[in-house]
C-alpha positions in Angstrom: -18.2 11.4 0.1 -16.6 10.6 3.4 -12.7 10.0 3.7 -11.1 8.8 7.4 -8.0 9.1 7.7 -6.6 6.8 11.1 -3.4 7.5 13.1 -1.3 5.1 15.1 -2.6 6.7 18.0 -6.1 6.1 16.9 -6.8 9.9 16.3 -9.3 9.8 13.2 -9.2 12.5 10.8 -12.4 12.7 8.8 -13.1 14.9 5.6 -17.0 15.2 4.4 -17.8 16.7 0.7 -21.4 16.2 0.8 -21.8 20.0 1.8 -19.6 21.1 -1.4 -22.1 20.6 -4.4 -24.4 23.5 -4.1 -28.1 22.2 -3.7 -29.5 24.9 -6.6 -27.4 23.1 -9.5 -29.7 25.1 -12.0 -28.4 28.3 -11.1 -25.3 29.0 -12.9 -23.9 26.4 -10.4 -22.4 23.3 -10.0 -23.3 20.0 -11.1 -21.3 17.6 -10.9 -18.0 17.2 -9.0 -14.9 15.4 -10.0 -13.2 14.0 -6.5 -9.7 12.7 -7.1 -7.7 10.8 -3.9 -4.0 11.5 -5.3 -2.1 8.3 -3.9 0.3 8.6 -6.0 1.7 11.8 -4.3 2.1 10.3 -1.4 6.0 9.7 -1.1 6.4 13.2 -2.4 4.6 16.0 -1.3 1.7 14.4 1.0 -2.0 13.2 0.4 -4.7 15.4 -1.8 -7.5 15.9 -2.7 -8.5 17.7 -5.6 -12.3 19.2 -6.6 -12.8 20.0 -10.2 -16.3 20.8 -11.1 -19.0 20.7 -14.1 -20.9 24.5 -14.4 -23.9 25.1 -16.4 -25.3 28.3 -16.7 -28.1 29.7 -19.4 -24.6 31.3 -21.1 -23.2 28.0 -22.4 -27.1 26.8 -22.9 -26.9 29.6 -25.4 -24.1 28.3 -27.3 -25.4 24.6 -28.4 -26.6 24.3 -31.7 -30.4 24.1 -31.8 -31.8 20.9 -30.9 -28.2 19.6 -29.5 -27.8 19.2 -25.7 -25.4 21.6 -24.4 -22.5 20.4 -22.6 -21.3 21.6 -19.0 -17.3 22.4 -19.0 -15.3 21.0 -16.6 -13.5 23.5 -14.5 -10.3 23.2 -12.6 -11.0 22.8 -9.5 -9.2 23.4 -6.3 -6.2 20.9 -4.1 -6.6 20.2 -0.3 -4.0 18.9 1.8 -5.5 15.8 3.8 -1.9 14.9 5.0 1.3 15.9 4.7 4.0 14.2 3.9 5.2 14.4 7.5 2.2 12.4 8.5 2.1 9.2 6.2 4.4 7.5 8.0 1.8 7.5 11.4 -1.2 6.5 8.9 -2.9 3.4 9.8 -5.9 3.2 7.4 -7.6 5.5 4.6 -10.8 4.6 3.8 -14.0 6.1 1.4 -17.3 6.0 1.9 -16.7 3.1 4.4 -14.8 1.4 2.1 -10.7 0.9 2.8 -8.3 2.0 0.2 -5.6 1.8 2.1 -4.0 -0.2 5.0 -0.8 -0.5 6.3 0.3 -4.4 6.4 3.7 -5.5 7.6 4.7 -1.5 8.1 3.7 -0.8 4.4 0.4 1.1 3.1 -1.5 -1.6 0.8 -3.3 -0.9 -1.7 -6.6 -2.8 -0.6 -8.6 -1.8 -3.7 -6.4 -3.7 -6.4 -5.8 -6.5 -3.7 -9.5 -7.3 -3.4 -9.9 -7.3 -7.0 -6.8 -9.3 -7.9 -8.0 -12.1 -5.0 -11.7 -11.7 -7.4 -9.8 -12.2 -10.4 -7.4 -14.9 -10.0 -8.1 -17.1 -5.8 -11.5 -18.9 -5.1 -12.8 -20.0 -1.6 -11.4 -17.5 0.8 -14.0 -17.9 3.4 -12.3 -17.6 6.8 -9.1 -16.6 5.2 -7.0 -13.9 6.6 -5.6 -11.2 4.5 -2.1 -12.2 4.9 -2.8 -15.8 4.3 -5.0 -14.4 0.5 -2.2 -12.5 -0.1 0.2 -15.3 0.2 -1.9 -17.1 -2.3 -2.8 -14.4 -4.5 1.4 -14.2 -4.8 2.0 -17.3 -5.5 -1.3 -17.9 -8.0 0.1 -15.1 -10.2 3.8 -16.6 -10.0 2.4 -19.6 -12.0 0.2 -17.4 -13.9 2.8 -15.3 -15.0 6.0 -17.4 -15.6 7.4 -14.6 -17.1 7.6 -12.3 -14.4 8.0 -15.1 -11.5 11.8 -14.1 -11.1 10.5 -10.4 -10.6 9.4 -10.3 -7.0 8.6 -6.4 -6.9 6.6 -6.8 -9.9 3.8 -9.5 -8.6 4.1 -7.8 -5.2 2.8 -4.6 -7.0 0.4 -6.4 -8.9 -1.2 -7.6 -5.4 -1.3 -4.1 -3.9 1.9 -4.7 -2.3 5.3 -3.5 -1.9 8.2 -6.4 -2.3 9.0 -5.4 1.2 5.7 -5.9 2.8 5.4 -9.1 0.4 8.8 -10.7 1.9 7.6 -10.1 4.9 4.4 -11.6 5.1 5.2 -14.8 3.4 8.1 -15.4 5.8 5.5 -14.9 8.8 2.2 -16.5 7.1 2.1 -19.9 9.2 2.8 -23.4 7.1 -0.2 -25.1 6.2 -2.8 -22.2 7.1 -3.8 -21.5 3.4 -5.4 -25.0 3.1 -8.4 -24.0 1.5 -12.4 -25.4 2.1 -12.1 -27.4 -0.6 -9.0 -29.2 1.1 -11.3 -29.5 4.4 -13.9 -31.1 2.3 -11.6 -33.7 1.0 -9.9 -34.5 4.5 -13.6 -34.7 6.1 -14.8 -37.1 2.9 -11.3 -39.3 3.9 -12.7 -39.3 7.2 -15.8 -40.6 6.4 -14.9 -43.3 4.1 -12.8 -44.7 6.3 -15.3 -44.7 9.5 -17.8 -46.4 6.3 -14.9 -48.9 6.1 -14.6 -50.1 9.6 -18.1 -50.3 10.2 -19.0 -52.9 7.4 
C-alpha cells in the first residue's frame, strides 16, 4: 500500500508498506496486516497510521482442536505519525493506492470516498461534469430525498463528504445553468431537429 500525501507547495510525502509484511509468513511471522488511515484524528492530534498484525506460529497451531483450523491472533500493532496536526492545514490531497481519499475543495478537506459513492447512489449522467457542479446536485438530490433533514444544511453537507462551509461555498460559486445534464442536451438537440424537420416540409 502506497499513501501520498501533497503540500500546497507541491512537496509530496509518500509512505510505502509493501516492505512491512515479512515474505516467510510461515515462520512464526506475520500474515496478514490490518492498515488503518485514522481520519478522524485529524483535527486533534494529526494523521496516523496504525499496523496491527495476524501471527501464526506452530504454538497456536498446537492449540486447535484436532481437525479444526487454527486461528491467527490479531496483535496490536504499532501508530505512525504521517502528519501532524501542524501540517493539515498545508494538505492539498491524500490519496491510496492511487486512489484519492481526500481533497481539499473550497479550503476544506473532502471526503472523496463517500462523495463518489453518494454521486453512485443517488445522481445519474455525470459525464463531463465537474466535481463542484456533482456536488451541487448530489446536495440538492438528497434535499428532496430527505425532506426531513432539508432544513439541516450541515447534515446533507456531511452526508456528501462535505463540510457546510465548503458546501455554502461551492453552491454560491457553481455557475447557473451548468448542471444541465446529457439528458437535457439530448432534448434541446431533438427540439432542434424537429423544428429544422418542420421548416423543411
Amino acid at each position: 500500500m502506497k499513501i501520498q500525501i501533497r503540500y500546497k507547495n507541491n512537496r509530496l510525502d509518500i509512505f510505502d508498506t509493501s516492505s512491512f509484511t515479512k515474505p516467510e509468513p510461515f515462520d512464526d511471522a506475520n500474515m496478514l496486516t490490518n492498515f488503518e488511515v485514522r481520519v478522524d484524528e485529524l483535527g486533534n492530534t494529526g494523521l496516523w497510521l496504525i499496523a496491527h498484525h495476524y501471527e501464526v506460529s506452530e504454538a497456536i497451531a498446537k492449540t486447535a482442536d484436532e481437525g479444526e483450523t487454527p486461528v491467527a491472533r490479531r496483535k496490536r500493532g504499532w501508530r505512525f505519525l504521517l502528519a501532524e496536526s501542524g501540517e493539515l492545514p498545508d494538505i492539498e490531497s491524500l490519496s491510496i493506492d492511487g486512489q484519492i481519499m481526500l481533497a481539499r475543495i473550497a479550503g476544506e478537506l473532502a471526503d472523496m470516498v463517500r462523495f463518489e459513492q453518494m454521486c453512485e447512489l443517488w445522481l445519474s449522467q455525470c459525464g463531463g461534469q465537474s466535481i463542484t457542479q456533482r456536488a451541487v446536485r448530489l446536495f440538492d438530490a438528497l434535499c428532496r430525498a430527505f425532506p426531513e433533514l432539508s432544513a439541516n444544511d450541515a447534515a446533507i453537507a456531511r452526508m456528501c463528504g462535505f463540510s457546510k462551509q465548503a458546501m455554502d461555498e461551492l453552491r454560491v460559486r457553481v455557475v447557473p445553468g451548468s448542471q444541465e445534464t446529457e439528458v437535457d442536451e439530448c432534448d434541446w438537440l431533438s427540439e432542434f431537429f424537429e423544428k429544422s424537420d418542420k421548416e423543411e416540409a
